[in-house]
N, C-alpha and C positions, 0 to 999 in steps of 0.2 A: 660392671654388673648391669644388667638391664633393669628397663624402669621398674618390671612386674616382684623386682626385691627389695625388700629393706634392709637396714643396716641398724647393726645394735653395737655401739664403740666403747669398748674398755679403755680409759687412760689411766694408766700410772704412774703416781710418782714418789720413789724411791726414797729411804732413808738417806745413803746416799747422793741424794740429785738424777741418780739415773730415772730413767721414761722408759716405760714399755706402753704397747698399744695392740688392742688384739680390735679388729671389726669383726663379727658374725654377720655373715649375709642371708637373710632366709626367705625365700618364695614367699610373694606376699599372699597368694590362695592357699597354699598347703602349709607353708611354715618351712618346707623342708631345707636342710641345709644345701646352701649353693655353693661352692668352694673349690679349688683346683688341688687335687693331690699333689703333697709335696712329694718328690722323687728323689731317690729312690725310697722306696717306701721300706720302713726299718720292720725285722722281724716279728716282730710282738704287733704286727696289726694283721698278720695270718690269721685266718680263723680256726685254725687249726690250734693255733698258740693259747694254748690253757681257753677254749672255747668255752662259752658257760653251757653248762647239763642240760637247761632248758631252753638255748639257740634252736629253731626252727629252720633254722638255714644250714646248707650241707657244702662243706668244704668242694666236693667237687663243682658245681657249681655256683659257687660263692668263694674266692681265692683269698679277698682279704675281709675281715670285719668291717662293715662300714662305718659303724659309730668309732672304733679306733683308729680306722683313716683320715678320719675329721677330728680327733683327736692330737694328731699329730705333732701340727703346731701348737697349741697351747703345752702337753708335755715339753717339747723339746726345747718352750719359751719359760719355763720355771725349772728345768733338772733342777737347778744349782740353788732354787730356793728355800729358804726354809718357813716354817707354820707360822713362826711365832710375828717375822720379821712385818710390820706395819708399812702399808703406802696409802699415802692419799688417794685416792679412787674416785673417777670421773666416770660416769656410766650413761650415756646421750642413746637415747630411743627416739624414736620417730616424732613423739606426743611432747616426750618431758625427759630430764636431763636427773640424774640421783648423784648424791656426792657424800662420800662415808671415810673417817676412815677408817681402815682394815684391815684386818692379819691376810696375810698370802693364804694360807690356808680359805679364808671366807669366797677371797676374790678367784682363785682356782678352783673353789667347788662351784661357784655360781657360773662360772664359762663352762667349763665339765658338762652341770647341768643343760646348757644352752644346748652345747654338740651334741649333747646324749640324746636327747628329746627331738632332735631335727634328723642327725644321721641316717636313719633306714632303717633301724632295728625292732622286726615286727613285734617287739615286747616292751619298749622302750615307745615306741609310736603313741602309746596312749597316752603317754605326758601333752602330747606336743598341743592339744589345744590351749594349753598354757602359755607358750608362747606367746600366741597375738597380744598376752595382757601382762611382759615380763617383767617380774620386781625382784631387782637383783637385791640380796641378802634379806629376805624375808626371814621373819621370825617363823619358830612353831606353828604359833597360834594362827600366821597368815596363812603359812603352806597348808596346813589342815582345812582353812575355810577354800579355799582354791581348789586342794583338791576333792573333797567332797560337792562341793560348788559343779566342780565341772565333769566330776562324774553322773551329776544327779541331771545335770542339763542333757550330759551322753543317750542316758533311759530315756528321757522324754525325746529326743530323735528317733531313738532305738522303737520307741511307741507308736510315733508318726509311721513310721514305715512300715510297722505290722509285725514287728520283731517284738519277745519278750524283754520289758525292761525289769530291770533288778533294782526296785525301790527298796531294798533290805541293805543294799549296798553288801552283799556276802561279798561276788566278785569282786570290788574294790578291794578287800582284804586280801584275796587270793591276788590282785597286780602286786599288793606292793610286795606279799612273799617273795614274787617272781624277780621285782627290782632287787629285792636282796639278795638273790641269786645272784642276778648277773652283778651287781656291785662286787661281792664276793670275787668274782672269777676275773673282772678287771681288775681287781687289788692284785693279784697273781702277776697278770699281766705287768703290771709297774714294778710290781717288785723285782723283777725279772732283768730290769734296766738301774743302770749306774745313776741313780737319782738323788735329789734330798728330799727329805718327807712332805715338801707341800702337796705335791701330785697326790700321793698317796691319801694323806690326811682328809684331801679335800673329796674322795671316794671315801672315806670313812665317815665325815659327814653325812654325804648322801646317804649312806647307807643308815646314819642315826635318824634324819628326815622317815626314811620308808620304813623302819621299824616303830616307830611314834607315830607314824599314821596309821598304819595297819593297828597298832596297840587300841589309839585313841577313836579310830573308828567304832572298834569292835566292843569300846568300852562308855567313855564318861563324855565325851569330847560333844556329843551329839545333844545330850542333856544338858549341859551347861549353855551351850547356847541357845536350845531351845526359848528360853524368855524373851529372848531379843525378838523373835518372829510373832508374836501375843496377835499384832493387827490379824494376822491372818490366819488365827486359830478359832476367831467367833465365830457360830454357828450362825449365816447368812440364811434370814426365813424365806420360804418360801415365798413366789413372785405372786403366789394369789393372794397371801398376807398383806403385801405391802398394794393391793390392788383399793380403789379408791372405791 
């Protein structure tokens, strides 16, 4: 890979004794996934094949899904796993190294999420400034401050440039609808293949992630941590006030 990528290293180790190893290479400017398709490329990454209702992209020019082509390997690296089964789990980022351990299910939904957010998928794109700050098996409570966090950063770009930003955070709500979407319609797609539930489970996941953010956005999540931000709530007087 070139220098301008980095690398995000899943290591596993098995009940078993057996090792799996998945790298993610991502553009160090964009994030976006950098990777070689695997060949031949298996049915189910047609975009045609159970496409989601709100894909933007059009089979004729677009032949395969790109998030499912990046996909690839990781499905074809768990068929045979199941949700429950635990490995120790090595996880090395560029900064710092995380070490858990984990049901299949955890560790398949957090590379899932990796591909998903890097691949190309103009509805899926919006995760990826997450990326540069990846914390594999976050809780709840983390993903919701993350993504709110980084949507609310998005508006103030969106501000800079002369664009309307959405301090309401409506849209927010209306992405993660959209990731339920497409979650939904790649669940189609797995089920489609001779698998064991890891794959699967670990889109069901995701899919409980973007339905508890959309929930808690639009509900308590905001107010509860309100208290933590107090320093930046006092009314700062006026500069002729504090004038000598």
């Amino acid at each position: 890979m070139a220098d301008d990528s980095i690398a995000i290293e899943y290591q596993l180790t098995l009940p078993n004794g057996g090792q799996k190893r998945h790298v993610v290479h991502l553009d160090s400017a964009s994030m976006a996934l950098q990777s070689t398709a695997v060949e031949p490329l298996p049915e189910w990454t047609r975009l045609s094949f159970h496409q989601c209702p709100n894909c933007p992209l059009n089979p004729a020019t677009h032949a395969r899904c790109p998030v499912a082509v990046g996909l690839v390997e990781v499905v074809e690296s768990f068929k045979d796993s199941v949700s429950h089964e635990i490995a120790d789990v090595v996880v090395t980022t560029p900064h710092r190294s995380y070490r858990k351990s984990a049901s299949l299910q955890e560790v398949v939904s957090s590379l899932m999420g990796l591909h998903m957010a890097s691949g190309g998928c103009p509805i899926l794109d919006k995760l990826r400034p997450m990326l540069s700050t990846h914390l594999p098996f976050a809780t709840v409570e983390e993903t919701l401050y993350r993504t709110a966090s980084m949507y609310l950063l998005a508006q103030y770009f969106r501000w800079k440039k002369g664009l309307n930003p959405d301090w309401e955070l409506a849209d927010l709500i209306v992405t993660c609808e959209e990731l339920i979407v497409v979650n939904v319609a790649f669940g189609k797609r797995i089920l489609n293949m001779n698998t064991a539930d890891a794959s699967l489970n670990a889109l069901v996941s995701l899919d409980c992630f973007a339905g508890i953010t959309r929930m808690s956005i639009s509900q308590s999540f905001m107010k509860e941590i309100e208290p933590l931000f107090g320093a930046y709530l006092k009314r700062t007087p006026p500069a002729s006030d504090n004038a000598a």
